[in-house]
C-alpha positions in Angstrom: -152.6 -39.5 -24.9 -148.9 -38.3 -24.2 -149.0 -34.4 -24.9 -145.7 -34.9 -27.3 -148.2 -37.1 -29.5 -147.9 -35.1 -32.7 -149.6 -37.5 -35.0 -152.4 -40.2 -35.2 -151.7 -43.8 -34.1 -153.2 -45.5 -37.2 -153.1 -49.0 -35.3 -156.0 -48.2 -33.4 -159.5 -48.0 -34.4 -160.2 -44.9 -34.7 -156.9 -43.9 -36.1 -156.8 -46.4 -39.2 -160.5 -45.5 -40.3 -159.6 -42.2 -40.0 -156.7 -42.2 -42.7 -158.3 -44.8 -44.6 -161.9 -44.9 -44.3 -163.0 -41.6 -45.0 -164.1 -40.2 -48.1 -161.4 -37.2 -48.1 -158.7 -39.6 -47.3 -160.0 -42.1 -50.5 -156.3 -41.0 -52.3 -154.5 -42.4 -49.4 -156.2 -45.9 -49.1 -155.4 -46.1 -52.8 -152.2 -45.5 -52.7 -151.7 -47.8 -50.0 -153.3 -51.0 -52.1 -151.4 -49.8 -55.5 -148.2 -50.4 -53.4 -149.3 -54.0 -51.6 -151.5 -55.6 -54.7 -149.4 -57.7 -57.0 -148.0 -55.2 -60.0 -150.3 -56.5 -62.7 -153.2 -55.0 -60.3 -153.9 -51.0 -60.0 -156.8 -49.0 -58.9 -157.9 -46.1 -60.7 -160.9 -45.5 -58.2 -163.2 -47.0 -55.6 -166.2 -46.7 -53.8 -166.6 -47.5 -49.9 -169.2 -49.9 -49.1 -171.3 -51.4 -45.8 -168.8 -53.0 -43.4 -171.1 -55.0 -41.7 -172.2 -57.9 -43.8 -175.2 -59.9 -42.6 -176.3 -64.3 -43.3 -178.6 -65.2 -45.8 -181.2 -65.5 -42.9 -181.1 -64.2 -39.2 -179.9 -67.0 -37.8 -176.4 -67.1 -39.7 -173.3 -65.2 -38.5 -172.8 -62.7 -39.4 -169.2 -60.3 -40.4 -168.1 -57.0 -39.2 -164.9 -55.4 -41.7 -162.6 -52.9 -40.6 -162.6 -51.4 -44.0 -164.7 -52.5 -47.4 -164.8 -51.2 -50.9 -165.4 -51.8 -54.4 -162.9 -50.7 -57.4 -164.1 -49.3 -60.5 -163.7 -52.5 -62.5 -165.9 -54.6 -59.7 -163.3 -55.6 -57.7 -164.0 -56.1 -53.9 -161.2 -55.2 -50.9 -161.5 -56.0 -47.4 -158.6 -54.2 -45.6 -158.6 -55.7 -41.7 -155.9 -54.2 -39.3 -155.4 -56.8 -36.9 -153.8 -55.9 -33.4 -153.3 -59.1 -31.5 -152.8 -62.7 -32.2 -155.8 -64.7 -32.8 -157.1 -68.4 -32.6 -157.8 -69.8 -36.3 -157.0 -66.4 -37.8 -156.7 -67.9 -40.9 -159.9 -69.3 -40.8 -161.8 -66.1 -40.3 -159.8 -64.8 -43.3 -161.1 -67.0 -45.7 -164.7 -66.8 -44.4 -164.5 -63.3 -44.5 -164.0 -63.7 -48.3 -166.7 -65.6 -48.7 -168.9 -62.7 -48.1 -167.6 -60.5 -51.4 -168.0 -63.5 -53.6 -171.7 -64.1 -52.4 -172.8 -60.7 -52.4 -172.0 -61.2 -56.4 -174.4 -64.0 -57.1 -177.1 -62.6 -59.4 -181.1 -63.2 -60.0 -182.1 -64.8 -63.0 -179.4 -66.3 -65.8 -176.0 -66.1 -64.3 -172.9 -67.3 -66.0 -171.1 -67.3 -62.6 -168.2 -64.9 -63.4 -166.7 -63.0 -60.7 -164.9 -60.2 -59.9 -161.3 -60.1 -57.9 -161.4 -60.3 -54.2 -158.6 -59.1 -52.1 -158.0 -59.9 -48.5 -156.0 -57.5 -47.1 -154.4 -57.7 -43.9 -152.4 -55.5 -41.7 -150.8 -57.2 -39.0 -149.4 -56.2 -35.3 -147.9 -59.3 -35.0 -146.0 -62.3 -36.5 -147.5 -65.7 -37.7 -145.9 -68.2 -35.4 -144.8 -70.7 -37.8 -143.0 -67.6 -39.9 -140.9 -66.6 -37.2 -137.4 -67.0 -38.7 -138.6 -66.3 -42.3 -138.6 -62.6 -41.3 -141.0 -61.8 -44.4 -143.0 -58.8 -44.7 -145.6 -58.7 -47.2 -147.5 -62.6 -48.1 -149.2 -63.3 -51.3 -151.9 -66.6 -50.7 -153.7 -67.7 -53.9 -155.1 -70.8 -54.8 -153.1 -73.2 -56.4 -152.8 -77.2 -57.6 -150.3 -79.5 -57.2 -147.9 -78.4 -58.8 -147.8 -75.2 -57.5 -149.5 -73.6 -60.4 -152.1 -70.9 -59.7 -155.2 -72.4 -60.4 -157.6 -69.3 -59.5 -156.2 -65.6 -59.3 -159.6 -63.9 -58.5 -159.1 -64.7 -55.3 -156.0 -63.6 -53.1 -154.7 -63.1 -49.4 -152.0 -60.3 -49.0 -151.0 -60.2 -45.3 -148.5 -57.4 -44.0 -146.4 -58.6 -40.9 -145.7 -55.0 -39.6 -142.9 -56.3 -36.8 -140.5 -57.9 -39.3 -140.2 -54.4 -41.1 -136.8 -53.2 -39.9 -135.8 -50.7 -42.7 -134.8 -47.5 -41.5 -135.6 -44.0 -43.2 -132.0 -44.0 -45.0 -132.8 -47.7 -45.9 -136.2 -46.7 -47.8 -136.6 -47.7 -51.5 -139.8 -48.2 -52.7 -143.0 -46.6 -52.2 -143.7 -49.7 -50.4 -140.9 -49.3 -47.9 -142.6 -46.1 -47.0 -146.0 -46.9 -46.5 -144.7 -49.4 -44.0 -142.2 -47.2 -42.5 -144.9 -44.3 -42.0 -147.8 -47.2 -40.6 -145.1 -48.2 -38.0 -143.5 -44.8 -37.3 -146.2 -42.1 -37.6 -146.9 -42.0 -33.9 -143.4 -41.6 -32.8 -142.6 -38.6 -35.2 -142.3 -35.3 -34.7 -141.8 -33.9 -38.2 -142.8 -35.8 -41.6 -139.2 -37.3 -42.6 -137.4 -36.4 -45.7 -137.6 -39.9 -47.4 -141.2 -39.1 -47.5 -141.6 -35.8 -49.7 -144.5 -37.6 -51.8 -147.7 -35.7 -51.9 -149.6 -38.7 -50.6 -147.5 -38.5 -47.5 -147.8 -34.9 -47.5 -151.6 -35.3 -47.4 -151.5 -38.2 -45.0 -149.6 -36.1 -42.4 -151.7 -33.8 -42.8 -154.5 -35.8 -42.3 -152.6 -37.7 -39.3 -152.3 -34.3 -37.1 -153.9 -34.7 -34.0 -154.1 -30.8 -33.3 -156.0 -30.6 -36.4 -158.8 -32.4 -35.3 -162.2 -31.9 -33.7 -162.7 -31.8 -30.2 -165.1 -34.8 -30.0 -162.5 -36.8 -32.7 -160.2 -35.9 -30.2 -162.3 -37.5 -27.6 -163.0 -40.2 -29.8 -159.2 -40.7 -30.3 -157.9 -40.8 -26.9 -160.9 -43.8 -26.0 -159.8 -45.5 -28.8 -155.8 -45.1 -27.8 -156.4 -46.2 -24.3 -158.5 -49.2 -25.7 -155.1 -50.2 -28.4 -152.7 -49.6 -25.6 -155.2 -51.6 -22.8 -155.4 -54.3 -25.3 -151.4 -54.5 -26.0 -150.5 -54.5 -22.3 -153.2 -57.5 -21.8 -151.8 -59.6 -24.4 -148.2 -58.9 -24.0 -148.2 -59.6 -19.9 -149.7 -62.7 -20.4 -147.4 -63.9 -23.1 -145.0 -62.8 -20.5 -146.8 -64.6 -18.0 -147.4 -67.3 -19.7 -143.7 -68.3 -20.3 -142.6 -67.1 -16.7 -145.1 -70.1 -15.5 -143.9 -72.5 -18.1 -140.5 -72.1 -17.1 -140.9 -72.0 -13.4 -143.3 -75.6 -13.5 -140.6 -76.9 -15.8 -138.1 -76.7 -13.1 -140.2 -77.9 -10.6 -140.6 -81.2 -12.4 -136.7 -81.2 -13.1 -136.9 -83.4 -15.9 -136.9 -82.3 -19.8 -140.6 -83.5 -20.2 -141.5 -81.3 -17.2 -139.7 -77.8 -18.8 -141.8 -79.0 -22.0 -145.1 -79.2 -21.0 -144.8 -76.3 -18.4 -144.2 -74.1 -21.1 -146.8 -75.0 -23.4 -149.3 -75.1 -20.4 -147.9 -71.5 -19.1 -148.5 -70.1 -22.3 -151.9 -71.3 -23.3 -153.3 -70.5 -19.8 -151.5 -67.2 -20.1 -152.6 -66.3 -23.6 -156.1 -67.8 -22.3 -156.2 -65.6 -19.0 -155.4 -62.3 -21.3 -158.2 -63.0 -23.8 -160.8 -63.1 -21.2 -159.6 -60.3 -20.2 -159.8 -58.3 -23.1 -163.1 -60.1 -23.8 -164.2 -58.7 -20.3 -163.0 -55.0 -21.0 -164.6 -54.8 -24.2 -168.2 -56.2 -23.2 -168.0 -53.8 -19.9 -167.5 -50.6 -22.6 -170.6 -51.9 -24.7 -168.5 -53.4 -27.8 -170.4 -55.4 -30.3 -170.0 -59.5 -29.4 -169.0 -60.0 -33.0 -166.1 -57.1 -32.9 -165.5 -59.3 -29.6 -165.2 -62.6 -31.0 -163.1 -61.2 -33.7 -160.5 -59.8 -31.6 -160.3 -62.6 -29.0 -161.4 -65.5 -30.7 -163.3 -66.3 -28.0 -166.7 -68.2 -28.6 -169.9 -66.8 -28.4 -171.0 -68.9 -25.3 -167.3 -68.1 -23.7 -168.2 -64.5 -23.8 -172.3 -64.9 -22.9 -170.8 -66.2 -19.6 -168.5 -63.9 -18.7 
């Protein structure tokens, strides 16, 4: 950790439970989902609840959230913060919402009515096929045809943190600022005048490092070195991965050649850097499924490693 560090870096582990995850810190989290939940949708109150949420029997998989709670009218939030691109992201997404409509099945006469789920994700990256949309905030729901919403219990909200390029003048909303101070907190010195709120005051506040503990300090700089570990991995072999491409491409001289070195470059690069990662996390004792989620790796990938 750099000694000019003033505040937390909520990207990593540590830092983003720590702002959001805690019981003292329950004001910030919902602020943060009043500003990124469609309008019609606001939270008076919620309740934290188990992250890890097991199969109907031993032998199915099973899912590990970042962050899980339940608002006071029964709706259910998962709120992921995902550092890295990811195989079939998607995917885990919607089976991760399976869990929260299961869990509200009921014994006996059941009418089947359920409560709003809300899948919310926080994102260190961009999705590949949005790159020249430049969007920010996603809102998925499930809809016919015609594009008509057919079910609203159920929705996807994904943040793309890298296409947010508003700078403090530029701030408007309250949502501007949440994802100004998510992407800027670590690089600040002094909480910025756009943000005189009093959720920002108490999320500063919050954020301070020399406030802490020494053993969440500790805690802090592992989970830091871990983020920052993780980010080099995958950036170099993107890098990597498109230095090869291009250099095979030559080599065959034709256009075909420059084509397929590229895609091969960057799937053995992005390959090479997962395993990796996969390799770091299982030598510091991470659980496979945290693993698996963060790599996208398979279970019997990672058994062999």
């Amino acid at each position: 950790m750099a000694l000019q560090d003033k505040y937390i870096n909520p990207f990593t582990d540590f830092g983003f439970k720590k702002l959001f995850g805690s019981e003292p810190n329950k004001d910030l989290l919902i602020d943060f989902l009043n500003q990124v939940l469609p309008g019609k949708h606001r939270i008076q109150d919620l309740t934290y609840a188990r992250t890890e949420q097991l199969g109907n029997t031993e032998a199915d998989r099973k899912a590990i959230f970042d962050l899980y709670c339940i608002g006071d009218n029964g709706e259910r939030f998962i709120v992921e913060m995902q550092k890295a691109k990811q195989n079939f992201f998607k995917d885990r997404s919607v089976y991760y919402a399976s869990f929260p409509i299961q869990e509200q099945a009921k014994k006996g006469d059941w009418n089947y009515q359920l409560g709003a789920v809300y899948m919310v994700g926080i994102l260190d990256f961009t999705f590949s096929e949005d790159e020249a949309a430049h969007e920010v905030r996603h809102e998925v729901q499930l809809k016919d045809q015609k594009c008509r919403v057919f079910y609203d219990k159920l929705t996807y909200i994904y943040l793309e943190m890298p296409n947010f390029k508003k700078t403090e003048a530029e701030l408007q909303s309250n949502f501007d600022k949440w994802m100004y101070v998510l992407q800027q907190l670590p690089y600040l010195q002094n909480r910025p005048t756009a943000l005189q709120e009093r959720v920002f005051q108490r999320l500063f506040e919050a954020a301070e490092i020399a406030k802490f503990t020494p053993d969440d300090k500790v805690k802090y700089e592992e989970s830091l070195k871990y983020y920052r570990d993780l980010k080099n991995v995958v950036d170099t072999s993107f890098d990597e991965g498109k230095i090869e491409g291009k250099i095979e491409g030559k080599i065959e001289g034709k256009i075909e050649g420059k084509i397929e070195g590229k895609i091969e470059g960057k799937i053995e690069g992005k390959i090479e850097g997962k395993i990796e990662i996969a390799r770091q996390m299982k030598s510091e004792g991470e659980p496979i499924e945290k693993i698996i989620r963060f790599t996208g790796l398979s279970l019997e990938e990672i058994e062999r490693l």
